[in-house]
C-alpha positions as CSV (number, residue, x, y, z in Angstrom):
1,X,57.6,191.3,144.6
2,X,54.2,191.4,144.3
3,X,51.7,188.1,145.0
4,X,50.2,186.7,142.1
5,X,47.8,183.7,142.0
6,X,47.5,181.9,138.6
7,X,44.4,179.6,138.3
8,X,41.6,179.3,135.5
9,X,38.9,181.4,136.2
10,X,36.1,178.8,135.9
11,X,38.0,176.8,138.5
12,X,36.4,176.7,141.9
13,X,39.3,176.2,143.8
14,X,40.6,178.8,142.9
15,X,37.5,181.0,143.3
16,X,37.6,179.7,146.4
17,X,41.7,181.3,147.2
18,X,40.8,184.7,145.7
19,X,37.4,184.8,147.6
20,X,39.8,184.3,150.4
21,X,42.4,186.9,149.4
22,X,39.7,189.6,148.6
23,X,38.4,188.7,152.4
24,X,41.6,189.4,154.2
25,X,42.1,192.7,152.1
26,X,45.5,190.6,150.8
27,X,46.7,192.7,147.7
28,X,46.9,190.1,144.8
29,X,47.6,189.9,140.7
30,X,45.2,187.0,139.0
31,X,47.0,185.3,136.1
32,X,44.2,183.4,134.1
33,X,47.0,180.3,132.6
34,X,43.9,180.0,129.6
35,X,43.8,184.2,128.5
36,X,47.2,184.9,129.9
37,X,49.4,182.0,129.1
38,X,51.9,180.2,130.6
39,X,55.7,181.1,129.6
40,X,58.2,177.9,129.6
41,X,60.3,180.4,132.2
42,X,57.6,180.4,134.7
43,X,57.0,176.5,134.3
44,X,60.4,175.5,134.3
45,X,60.6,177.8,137.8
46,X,57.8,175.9,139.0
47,X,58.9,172.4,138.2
48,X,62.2,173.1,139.8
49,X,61.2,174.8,143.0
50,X,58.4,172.3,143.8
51,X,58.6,169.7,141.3
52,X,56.3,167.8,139.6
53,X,54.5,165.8,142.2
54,X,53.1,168.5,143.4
55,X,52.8,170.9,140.7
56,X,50.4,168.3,138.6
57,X,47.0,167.5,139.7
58,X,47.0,163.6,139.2
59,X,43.6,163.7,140.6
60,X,42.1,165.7,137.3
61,X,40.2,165.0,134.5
62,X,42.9,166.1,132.2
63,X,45.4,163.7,133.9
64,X,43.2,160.4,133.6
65,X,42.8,161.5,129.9
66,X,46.9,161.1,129.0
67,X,47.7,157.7,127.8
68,X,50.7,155.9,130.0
69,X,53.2,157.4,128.0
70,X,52.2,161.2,128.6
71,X,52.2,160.4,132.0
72,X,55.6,159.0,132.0
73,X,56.7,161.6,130.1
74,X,55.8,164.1,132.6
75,X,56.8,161.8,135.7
76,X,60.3,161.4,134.3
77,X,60.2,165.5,133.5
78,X,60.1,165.4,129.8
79,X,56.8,166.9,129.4
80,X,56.7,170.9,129.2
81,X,55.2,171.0,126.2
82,X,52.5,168.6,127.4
83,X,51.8,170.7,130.3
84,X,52.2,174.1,128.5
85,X,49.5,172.8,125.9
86,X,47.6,171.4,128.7
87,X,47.7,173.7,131.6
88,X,44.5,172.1,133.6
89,X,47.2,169.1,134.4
90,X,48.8,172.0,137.0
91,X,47.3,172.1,140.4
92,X,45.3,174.9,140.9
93,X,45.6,177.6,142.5
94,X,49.5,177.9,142.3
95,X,50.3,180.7,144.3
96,X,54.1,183.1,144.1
97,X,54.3,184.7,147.4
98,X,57.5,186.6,148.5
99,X,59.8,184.1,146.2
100,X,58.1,181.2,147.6
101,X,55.7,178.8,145.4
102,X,52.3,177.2,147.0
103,X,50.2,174.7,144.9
104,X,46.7,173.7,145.8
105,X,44.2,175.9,148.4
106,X,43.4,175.7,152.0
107,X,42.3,178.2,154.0
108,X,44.9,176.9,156.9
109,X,47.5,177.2,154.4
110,X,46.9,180.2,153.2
111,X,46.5,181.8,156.7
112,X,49.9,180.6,157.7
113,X,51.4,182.4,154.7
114,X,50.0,185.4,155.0
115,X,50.2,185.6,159.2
C-alpha cells in the first residue's frame, strides 16, 4: 500500500510534511482534496478510524465560519456533506501510511512513523 498525503497545496503545513518526505527520500503520492476530491468512502474511513476530534481542524478559519448548528452537526457526526463541500474543516496534512491514518504534521511524528 503505497503512502499518500492529502493536503491543499497552498497549505503550509502541508508544504511543510512533503518538504519533509522529499528530505528523507520517503516515496509518497500527493492527493490535492481541492483538484482531486474527496470521495464519501475515504471520509467515512477517516471519520471512523480517527474520528472527528481529530480529523477537523477546530482551530481554522473555515471552522469559526460555521454557525452553531454546522458545528453540531459535525460534532454529533451528521455532517459529511458539510465536510465534503468544505474540505479546509479537515486537518491538514492527513497522512495513510501502511493502513494507519495520521492527521496534523510534526516532524517528531513523522519521524516515528517512518523509523
Amino acid at each position: 500500500m503505497p503512502t499518500v498525503i492529502y493536503g491543499i497545496k497552498n497549505c503550509d503545513t502541508v508544504k511543510k510534511a512533503l518538504k519533509w518526505l522529499e528530505a528523507e527520500g520517503i516515496a509518497h503520492q500527493y492527493h490535492d482534496f481541492r483538484q482531486n476530491g474527496l470521495s464519501t468512502s475515504k471520509l467515512d474511513t477517516w471519520l471512523n478510524v480517527v474520528g472527528a476530534n481529530d480529523l477537523i481542524n477546530r482551530r481554522s478559519t473555515s471552522w469559526k465560519q460555521l454557525s452553531e448548528k454546522e458545528r453540531e452537526q459535525i460534532d454529533a457526526g451528521d455532517g459529511k456533506l458539510l465536510i465534503l463541500g468544505t474540505p479546509t474543516l479537515i486537518k491538514r496534512p492527513v497522512l495513510e501510511h501502511n493502513g494507519r491514518i495520521y492527521c496534523g504534521f510534526k516532524p517528531d511524528l513523522y519521524s516515528s512513523i517512518f523509523n
